[in-house]
C-alpha positions as CSV (number, residue, x, y, z in Angstrom):
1,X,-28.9,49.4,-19.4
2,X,-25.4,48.5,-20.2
3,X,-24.2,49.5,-16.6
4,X,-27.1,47.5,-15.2
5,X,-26.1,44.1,-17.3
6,X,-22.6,44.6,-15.7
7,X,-23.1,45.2,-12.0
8,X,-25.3,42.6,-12.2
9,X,-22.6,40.0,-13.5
10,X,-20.2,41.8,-10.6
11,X,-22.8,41.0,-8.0
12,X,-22.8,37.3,-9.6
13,X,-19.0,37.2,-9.2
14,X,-18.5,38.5,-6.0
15,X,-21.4,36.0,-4.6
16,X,-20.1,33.1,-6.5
17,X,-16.3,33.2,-5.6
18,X,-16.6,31.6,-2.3
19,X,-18.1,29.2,-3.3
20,X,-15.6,28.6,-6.0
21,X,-12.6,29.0,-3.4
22,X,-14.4,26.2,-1.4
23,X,-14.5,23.8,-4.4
24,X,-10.7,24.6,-5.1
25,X,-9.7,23.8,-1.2
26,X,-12.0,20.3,-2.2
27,X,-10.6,19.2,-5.4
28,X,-6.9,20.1,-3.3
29,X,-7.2,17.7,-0.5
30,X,-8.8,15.2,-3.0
31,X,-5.4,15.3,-5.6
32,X,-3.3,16.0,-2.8
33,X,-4.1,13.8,0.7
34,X,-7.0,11.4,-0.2
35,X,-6.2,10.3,-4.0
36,X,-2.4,9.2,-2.2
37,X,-3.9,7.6,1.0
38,X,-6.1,5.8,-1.1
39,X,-3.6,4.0,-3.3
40,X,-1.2,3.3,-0.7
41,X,-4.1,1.4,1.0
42,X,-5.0,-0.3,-2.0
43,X,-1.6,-1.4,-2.6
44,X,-0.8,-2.4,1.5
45,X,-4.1,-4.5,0.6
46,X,-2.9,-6.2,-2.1
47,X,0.6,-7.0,-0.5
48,X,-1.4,-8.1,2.4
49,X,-3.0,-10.5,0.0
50,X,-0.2,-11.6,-1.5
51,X,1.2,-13.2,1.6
52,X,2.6,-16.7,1.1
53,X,3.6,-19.4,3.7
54,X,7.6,-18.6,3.7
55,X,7.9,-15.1,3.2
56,X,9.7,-13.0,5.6
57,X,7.3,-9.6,7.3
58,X,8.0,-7.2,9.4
59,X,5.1,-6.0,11.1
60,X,4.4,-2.9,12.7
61,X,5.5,-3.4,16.1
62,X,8.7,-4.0,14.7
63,X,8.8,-8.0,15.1
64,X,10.9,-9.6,12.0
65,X,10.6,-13.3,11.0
66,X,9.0,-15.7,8.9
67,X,5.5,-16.9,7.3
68,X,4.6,-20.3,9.0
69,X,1.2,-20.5,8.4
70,X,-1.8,-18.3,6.7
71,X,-5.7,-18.3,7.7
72,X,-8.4,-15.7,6.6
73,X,-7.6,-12.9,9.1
74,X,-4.4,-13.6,10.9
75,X,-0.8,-15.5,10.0
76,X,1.7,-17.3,12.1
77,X,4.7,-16.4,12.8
78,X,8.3,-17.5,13.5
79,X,11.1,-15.2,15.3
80,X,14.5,-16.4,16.6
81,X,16.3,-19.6,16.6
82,X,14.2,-20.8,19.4
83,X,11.2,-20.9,16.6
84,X,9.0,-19.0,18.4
85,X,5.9,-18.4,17.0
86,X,3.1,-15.8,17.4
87,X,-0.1,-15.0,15.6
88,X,-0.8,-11.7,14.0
89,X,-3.8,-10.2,12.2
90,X,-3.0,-9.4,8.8
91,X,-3.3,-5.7,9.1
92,X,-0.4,-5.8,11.2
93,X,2.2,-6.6,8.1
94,X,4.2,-3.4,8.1
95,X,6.4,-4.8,4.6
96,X,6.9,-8.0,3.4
97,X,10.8,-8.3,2.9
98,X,11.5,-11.4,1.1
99,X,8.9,-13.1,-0.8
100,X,9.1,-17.3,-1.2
101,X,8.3,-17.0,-4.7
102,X,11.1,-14.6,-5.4
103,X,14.1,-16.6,-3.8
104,X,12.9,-19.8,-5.5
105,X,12.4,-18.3,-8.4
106,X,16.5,-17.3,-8.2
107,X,17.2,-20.6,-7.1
108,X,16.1,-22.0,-10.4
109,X,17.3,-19.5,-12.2
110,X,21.1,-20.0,-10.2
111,X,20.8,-24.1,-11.1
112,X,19.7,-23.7,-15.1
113,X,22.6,-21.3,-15.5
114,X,24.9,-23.8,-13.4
115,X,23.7,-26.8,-15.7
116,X,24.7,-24.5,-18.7
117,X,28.0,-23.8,-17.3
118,X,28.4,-27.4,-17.3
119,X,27.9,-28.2,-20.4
């Protein structure tokens, strides 16, 4: 009875490991490839989002310049001294490089610690 009980819970073994291996190969490629691609969409999403009239992009063809104007879908903008401007979709924002709010920020920052120095 005893050899029975365990070449019956061999059997069960042997037909379940495939199906185990499977589900390890599964829960990889979730931790591993789709968990990763996931959050670095999230987070190109919310720089996306993020975009303010003055910032400086590069987008993915490799065009550098700056923020002129923003609608729902697409923004403007400015390359060269000429001030040429072309519209992109928003998807097309490879990096934002500076942000507006960032070098204003320092500006004021720069100022309050000149007035201090003044004083």
């Amino acid at each position: 009875m005893f050899n029975y009980l365990l070449e019956a819970s061999a059997d069960l073994f042997s037909s379940l490991l495939p199906i185990l291996g499977i589900g390890l190969v599964i829960v990889f490629f979730y931790f591993f490839m789709i968990r990763p691609q996931r959050k670095q969409e999230k987070k190109d999403a919310e720089m996306r989002n993020a975009l303010q009239v003055g910032d400086e992009v590069t987008t993915i063809g490799g065009i550098i310049g700056k923020v002129v104007s923003i609608k729902e879908e697409t923004f403007v903008l400015e390359t060269t001294k000429d001030r040429t401007r072309i519209r992109f979709l928003r998807g097309a924002i490879r990096s934002v490089d500076v942000r507006i709010a960032d070098v204003v920020a320092q500006e004021k920052a720069d100022a309050e610690a000149d007035t201090e120095e003044k004083k």
